[in-house]
mmCIF file as gemmi writes it, N, C-alpha and C atoms, coordinates in Angstrom:
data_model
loop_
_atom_site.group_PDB
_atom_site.id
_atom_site.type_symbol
_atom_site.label_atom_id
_atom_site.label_alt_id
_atom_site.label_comp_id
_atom_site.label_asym_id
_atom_site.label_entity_id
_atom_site.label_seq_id
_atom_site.pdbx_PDB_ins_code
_atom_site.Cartn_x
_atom_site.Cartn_y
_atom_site.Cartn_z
_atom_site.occupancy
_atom_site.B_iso_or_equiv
_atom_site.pdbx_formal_charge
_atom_site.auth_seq_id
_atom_site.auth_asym_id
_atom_site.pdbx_PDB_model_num
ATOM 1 N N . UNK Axp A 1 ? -5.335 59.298 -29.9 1 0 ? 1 A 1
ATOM 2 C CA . UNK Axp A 1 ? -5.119 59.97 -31.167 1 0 ? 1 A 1
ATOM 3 C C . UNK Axp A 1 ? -4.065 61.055 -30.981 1 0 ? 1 A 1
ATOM 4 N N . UNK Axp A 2 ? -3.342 60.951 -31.549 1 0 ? 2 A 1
ATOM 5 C CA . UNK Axp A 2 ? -1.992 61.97 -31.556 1 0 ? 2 A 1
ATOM 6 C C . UNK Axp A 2 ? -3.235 63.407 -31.951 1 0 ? 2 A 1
ATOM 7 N N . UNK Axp A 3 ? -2.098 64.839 -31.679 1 0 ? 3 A 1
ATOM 8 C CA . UNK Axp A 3 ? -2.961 66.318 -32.008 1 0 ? 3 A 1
ATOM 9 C C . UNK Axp A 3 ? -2.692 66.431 -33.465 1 0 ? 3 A 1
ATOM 10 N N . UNK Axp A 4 ? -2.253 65.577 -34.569 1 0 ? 4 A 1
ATOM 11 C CA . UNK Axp A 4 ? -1.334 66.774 -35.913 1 0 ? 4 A 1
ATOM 12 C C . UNK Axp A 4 ? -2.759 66.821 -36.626 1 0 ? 4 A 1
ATOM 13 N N . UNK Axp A 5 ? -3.775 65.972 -36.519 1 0 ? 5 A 1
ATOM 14 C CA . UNK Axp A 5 ? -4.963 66.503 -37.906 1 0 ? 5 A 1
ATOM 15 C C . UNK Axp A 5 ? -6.058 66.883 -37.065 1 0 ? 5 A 1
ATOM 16 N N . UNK Axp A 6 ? -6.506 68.168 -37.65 1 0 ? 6 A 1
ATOM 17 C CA . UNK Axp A 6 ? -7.448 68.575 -36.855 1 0 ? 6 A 1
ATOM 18 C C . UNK Axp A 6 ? -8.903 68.144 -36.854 1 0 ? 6 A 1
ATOM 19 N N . UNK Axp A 7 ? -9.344 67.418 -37.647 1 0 ? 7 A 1
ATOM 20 C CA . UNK Axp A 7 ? -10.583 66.943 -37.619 1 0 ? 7 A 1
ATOM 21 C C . UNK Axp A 7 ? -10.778 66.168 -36.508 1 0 ? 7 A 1
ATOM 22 N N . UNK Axp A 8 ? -9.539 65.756 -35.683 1 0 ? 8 A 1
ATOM 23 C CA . UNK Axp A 8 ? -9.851 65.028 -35.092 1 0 ? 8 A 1
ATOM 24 C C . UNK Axp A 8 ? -10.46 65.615 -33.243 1 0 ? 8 A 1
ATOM 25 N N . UNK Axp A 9 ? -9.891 66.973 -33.474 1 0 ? 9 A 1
ATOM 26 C CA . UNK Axp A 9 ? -10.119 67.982 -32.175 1 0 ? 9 A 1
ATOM 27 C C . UNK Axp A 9 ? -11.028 68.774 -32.592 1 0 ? 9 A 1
ATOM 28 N N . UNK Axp A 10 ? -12.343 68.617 -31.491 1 0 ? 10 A 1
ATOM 29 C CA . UNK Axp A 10 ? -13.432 69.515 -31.738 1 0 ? 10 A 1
ATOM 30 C C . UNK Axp A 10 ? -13.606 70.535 -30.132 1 0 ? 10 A 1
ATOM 31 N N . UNK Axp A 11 ? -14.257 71.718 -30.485 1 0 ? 11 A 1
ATOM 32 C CA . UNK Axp A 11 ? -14.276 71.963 -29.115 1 0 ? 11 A 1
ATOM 33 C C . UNK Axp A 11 ? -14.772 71.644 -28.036 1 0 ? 11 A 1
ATOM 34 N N . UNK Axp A 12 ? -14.275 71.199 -26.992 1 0 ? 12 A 1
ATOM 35 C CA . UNK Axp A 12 ? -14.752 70.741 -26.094 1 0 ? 12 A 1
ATOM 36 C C . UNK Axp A 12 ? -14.404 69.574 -25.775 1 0 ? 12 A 1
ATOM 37 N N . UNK Axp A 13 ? -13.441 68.871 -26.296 1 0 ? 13 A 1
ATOM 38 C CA . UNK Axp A 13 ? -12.164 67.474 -26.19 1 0 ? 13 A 1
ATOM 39 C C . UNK Axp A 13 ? -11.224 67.975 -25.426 1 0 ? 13 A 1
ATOM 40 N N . UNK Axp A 14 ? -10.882 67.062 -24.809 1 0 ? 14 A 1
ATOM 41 C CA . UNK Axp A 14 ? -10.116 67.175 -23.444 1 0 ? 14 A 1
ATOM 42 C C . UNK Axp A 14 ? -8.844 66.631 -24.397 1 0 ? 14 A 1
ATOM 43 N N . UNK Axp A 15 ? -7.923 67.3 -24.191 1 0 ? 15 A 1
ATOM 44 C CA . UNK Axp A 15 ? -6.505 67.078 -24.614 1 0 ? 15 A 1
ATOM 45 C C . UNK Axp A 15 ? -5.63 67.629 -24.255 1 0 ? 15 A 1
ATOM 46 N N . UNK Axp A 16 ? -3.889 67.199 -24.773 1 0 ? 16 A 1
ATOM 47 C CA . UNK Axp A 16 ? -3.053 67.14 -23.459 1 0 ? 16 A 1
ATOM 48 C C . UNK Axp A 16 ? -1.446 68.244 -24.903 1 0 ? 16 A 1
ATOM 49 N N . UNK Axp A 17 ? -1.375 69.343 -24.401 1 0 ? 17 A 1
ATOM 50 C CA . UNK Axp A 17 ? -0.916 69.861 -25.219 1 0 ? 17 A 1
ATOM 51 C C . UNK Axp A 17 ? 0.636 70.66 -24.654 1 0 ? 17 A 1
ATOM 52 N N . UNK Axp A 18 ? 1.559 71.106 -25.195 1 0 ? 18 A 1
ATOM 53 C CA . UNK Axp A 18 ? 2.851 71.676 -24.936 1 0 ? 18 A 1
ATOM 54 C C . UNK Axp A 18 ? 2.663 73.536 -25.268 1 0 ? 18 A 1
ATOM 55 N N . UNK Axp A 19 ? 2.77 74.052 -24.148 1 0 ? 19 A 1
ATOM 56 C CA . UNK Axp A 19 ? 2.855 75.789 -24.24 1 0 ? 19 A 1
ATOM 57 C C . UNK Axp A 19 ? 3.797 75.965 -25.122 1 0 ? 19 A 1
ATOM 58 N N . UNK Axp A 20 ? 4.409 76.972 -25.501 1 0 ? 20 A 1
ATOM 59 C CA . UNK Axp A 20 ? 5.358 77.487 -26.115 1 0 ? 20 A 1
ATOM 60 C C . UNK Axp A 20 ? 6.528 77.805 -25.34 1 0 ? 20 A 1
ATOM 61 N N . UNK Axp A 21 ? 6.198 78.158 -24.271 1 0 ? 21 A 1
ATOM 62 C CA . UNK Axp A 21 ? 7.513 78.651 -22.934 1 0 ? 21 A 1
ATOM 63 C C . UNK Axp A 21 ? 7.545 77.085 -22.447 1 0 ? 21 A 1
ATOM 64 N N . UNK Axp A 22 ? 6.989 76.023 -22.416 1 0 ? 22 A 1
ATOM 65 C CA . UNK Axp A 22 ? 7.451 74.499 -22.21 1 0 ? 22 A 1
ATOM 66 C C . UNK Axp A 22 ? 7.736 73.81 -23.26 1 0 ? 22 A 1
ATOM 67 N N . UNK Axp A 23 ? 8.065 74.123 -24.29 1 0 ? 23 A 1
ATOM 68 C CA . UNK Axp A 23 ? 8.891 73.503 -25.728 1 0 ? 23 A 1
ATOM 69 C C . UNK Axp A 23 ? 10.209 73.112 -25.08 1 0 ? 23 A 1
ATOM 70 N N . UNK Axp A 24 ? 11.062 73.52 -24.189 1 0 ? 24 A 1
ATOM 71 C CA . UNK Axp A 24 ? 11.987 73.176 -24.209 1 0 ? 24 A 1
ATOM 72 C C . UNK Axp A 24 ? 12.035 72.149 -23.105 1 0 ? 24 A 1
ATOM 73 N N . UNK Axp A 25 ? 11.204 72.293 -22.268 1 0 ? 25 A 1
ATOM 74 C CA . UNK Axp A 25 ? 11.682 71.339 -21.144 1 0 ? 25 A 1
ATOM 75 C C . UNK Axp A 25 ? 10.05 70.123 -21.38 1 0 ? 25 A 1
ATOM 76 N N . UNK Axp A 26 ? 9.588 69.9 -22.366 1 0 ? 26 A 1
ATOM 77 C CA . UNK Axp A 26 ? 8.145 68.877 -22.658 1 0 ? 26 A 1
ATOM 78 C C . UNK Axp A 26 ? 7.441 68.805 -21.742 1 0 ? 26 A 1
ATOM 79 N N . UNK Axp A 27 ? 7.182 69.893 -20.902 1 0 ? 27 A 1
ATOM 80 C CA . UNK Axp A 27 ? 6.003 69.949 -19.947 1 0 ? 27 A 1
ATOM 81 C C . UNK Axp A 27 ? 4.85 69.818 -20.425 1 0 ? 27 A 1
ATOM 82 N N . UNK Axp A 28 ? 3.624 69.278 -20.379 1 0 ? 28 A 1
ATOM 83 C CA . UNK Axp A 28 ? 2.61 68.712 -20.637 1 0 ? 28 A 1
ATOM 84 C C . UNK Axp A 28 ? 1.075 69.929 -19.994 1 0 ? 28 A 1
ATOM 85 N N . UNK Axp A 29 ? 0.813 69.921 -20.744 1 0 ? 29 A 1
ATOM 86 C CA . UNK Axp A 29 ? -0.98 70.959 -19.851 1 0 ? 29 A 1
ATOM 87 C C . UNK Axp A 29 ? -2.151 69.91 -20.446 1 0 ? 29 A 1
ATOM 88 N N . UNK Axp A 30 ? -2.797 69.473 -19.861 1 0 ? 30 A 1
ATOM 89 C CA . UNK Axp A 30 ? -4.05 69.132 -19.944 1 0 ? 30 A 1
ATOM 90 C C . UNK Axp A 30 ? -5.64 69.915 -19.62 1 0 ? 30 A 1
ATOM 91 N N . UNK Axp A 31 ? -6.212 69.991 -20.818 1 0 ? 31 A 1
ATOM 92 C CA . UNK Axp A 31 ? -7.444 71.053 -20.86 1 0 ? 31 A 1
ATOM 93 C C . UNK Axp A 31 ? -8.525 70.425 -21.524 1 0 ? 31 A 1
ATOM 94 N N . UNK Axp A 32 ? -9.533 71.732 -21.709 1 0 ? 32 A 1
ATOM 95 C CA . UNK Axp A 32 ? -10.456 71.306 -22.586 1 0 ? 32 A 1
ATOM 96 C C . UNK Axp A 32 ? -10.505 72.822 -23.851 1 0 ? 32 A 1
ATOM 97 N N . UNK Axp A 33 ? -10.416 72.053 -25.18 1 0 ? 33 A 1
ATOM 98 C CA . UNK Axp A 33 ? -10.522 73.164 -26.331 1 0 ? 33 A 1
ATOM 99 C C . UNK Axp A 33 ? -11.63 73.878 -26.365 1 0 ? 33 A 1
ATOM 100 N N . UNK Axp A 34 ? -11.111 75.1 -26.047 1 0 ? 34 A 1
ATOM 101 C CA . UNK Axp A 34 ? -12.492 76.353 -26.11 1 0 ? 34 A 1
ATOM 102 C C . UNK Axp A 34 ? -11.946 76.391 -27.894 1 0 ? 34 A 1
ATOM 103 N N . UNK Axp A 35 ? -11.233 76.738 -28.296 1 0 ? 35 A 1
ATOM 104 C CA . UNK Axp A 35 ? -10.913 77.308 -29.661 1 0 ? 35 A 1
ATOM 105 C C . UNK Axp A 35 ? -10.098 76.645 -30.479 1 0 ? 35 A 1
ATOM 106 N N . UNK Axp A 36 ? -9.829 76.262 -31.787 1 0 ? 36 A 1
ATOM 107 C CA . UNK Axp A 36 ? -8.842 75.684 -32.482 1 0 ? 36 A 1
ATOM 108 C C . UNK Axp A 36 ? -8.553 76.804 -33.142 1 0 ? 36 A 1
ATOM 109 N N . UNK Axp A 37 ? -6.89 77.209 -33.441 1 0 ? 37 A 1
ATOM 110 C CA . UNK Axp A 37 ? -6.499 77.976 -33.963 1 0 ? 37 A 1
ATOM 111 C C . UNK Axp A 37 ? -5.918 77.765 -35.112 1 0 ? 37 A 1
ATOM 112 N N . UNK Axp A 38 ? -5.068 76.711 -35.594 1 0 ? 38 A 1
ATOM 113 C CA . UNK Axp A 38 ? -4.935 76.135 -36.565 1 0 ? 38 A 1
ATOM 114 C C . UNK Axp A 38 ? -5.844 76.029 -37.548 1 0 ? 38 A 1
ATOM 115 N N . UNK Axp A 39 ? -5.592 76.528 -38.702 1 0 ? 39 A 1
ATOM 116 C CA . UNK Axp A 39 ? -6.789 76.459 -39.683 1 0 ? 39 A 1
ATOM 117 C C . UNK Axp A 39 ? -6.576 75.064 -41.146 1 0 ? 39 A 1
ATOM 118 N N . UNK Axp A 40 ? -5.346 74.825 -41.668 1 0 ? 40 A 1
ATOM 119 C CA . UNK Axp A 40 ? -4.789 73.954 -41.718 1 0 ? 40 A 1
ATOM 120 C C . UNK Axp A 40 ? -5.551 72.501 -41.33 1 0 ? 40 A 1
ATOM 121 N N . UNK Axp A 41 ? -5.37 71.514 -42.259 1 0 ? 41 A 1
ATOM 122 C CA . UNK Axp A 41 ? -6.284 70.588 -42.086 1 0 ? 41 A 1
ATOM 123 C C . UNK Axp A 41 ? -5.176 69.662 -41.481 1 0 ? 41 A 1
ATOM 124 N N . UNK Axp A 42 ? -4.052 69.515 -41.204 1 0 ? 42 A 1
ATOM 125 C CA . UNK Axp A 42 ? -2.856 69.103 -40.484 1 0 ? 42 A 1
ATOM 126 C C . UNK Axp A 42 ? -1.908 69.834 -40.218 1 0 ? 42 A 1
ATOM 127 N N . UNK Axp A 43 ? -1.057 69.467 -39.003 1 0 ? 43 A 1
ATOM 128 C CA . UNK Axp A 43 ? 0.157 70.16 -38.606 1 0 ? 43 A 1
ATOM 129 C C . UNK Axp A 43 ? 0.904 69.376 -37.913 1 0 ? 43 A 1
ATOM 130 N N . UNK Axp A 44 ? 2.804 69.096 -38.152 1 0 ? 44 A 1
ATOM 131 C CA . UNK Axp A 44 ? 3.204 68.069 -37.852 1 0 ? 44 A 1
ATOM 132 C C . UNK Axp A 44 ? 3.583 68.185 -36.498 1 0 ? 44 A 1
ATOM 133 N N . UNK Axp A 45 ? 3.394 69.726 -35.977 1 0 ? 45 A 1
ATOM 134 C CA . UNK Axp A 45 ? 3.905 70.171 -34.517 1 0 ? 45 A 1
ATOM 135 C C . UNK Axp A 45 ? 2.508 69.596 -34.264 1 0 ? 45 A 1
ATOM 136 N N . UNK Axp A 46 ? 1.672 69.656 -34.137 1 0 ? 46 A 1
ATOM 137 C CA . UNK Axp A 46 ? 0.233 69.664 -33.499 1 0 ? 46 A 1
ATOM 138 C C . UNK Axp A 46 ? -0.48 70.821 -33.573 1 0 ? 46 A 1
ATOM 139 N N . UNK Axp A 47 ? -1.915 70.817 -33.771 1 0 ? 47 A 1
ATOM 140 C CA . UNK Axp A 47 ? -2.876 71.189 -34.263 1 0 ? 47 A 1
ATOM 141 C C . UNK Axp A 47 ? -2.732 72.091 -32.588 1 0 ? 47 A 1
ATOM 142 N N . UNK Axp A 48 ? -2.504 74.037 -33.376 1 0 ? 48 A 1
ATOM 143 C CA . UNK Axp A 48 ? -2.603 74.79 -32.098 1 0 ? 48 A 1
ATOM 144 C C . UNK Axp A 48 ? -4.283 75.538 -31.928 1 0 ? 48 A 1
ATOM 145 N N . UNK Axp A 49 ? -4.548 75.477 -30.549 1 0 ? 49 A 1
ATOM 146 C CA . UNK Axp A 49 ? -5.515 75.304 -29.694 1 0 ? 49 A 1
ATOM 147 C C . UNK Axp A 49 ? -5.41 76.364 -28.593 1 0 ? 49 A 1
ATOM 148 N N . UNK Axp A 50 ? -6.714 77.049 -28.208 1 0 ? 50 A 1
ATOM 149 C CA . UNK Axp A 50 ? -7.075 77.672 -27.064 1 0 ? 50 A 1
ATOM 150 C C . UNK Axp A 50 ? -8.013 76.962 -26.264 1 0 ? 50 A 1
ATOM 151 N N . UNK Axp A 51 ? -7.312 76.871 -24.629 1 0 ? 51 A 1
ATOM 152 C CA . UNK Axp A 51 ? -8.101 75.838 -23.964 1 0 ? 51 A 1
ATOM 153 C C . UNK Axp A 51 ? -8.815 76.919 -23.505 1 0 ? 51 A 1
ATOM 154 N N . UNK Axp A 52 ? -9.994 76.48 -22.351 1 0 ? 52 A 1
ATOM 155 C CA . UNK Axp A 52 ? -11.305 76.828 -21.378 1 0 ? 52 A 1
ATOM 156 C C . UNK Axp A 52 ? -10.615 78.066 -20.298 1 0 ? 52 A 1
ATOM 157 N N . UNK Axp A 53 ? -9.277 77.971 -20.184 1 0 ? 53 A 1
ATOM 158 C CA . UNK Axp A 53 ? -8.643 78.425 -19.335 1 0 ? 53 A 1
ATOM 159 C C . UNK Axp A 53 ? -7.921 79.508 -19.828 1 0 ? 53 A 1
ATOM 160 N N . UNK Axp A 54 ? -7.368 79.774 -21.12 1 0 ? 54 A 1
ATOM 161 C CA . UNK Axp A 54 ? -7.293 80.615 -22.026 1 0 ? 54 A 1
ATOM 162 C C . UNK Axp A 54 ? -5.836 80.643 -22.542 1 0 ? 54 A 1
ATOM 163 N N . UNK Axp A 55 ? -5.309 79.224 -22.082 1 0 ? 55 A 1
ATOM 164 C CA . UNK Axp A 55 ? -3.854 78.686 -22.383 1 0 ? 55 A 1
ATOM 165 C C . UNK Axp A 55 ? -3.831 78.472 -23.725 1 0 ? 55 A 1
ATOM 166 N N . UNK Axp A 56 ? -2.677 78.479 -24.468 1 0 ? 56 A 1
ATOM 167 C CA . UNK Axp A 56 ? -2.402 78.251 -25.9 1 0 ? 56 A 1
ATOM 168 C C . UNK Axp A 56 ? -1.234 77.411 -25.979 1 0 ? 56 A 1
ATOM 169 N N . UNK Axp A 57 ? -1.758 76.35 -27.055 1 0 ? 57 A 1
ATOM 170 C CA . UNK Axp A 57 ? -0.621 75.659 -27.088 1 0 ? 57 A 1
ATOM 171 C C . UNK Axp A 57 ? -0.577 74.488 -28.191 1 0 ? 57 A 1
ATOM 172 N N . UNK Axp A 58 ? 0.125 73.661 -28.205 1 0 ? 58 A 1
ATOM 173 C CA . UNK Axp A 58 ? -0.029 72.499 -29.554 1 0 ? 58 A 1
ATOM 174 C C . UNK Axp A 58 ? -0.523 71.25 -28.957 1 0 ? 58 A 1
ATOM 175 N N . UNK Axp A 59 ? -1.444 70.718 -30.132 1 0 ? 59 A 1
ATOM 176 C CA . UNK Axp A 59 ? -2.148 69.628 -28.918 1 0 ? 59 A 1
ATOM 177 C C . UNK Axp A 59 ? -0.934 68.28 -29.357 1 0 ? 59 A 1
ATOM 178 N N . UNK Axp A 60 ? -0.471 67.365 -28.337 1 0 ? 60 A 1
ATOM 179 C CA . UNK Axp A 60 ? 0.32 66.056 -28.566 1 0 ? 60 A 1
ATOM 180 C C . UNK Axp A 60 ? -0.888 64.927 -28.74 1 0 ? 60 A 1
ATOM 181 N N . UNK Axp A 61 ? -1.915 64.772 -27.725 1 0 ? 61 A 1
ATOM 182 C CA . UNK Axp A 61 ? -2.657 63.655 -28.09 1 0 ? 61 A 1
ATOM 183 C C . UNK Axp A 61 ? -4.009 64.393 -27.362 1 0 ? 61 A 1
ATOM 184 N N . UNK Axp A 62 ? -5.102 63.954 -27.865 1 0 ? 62 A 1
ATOM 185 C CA . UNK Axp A 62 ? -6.588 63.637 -27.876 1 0 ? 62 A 1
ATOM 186 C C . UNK Axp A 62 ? -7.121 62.578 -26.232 1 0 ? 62 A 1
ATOM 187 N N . UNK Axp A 63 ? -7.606 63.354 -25.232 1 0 ? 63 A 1
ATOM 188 C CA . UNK Axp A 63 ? -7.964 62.017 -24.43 1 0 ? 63 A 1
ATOM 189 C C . UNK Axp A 63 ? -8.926 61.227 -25.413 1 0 ? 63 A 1
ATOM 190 N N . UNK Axp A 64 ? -8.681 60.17 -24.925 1 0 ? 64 A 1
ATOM 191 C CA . UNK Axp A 64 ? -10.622 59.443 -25.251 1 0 ? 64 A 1
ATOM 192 C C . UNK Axp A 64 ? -11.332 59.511 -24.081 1 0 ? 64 A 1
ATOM 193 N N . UNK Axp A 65 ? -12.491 59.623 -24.022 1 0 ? 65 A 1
ATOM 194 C CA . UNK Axp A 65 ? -13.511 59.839 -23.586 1 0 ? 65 A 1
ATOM 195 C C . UNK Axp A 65 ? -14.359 58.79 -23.618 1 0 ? 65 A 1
């Protein structure tokens, strides 16, 4: 599942998201969502997120599990 609608990220989904200081070069972080910050029921950057670790960033896709 791509990150842009948020219903689809709950906390505690492991997903694979872009920092803001890695926008330019598409470095990738993989976590688990402590927080959704996005309030917005879509976003075409991706639905932004606070992981377990306390990283922030836009989610690209949803693992499955």
């Amino acid at each position: 599942m791509d990150g842009t609608i948020r219903k689809d990220i709950k906390p505690g989904s492991v997903v694979v998201m872009v920092k803001k200081e890695d926008q330019k070069t598409g470095k990738l972080t993989q976590g688990i969502v402590e927080d959704i910050l996005t309030n917005k029921s879509e976003h075409p950057r991706g639905i932004k997120v606070r992981l377990d670790t306390g990283e922030v960033g836009r989610v690209q896709y949803v693992q499955k599990t």
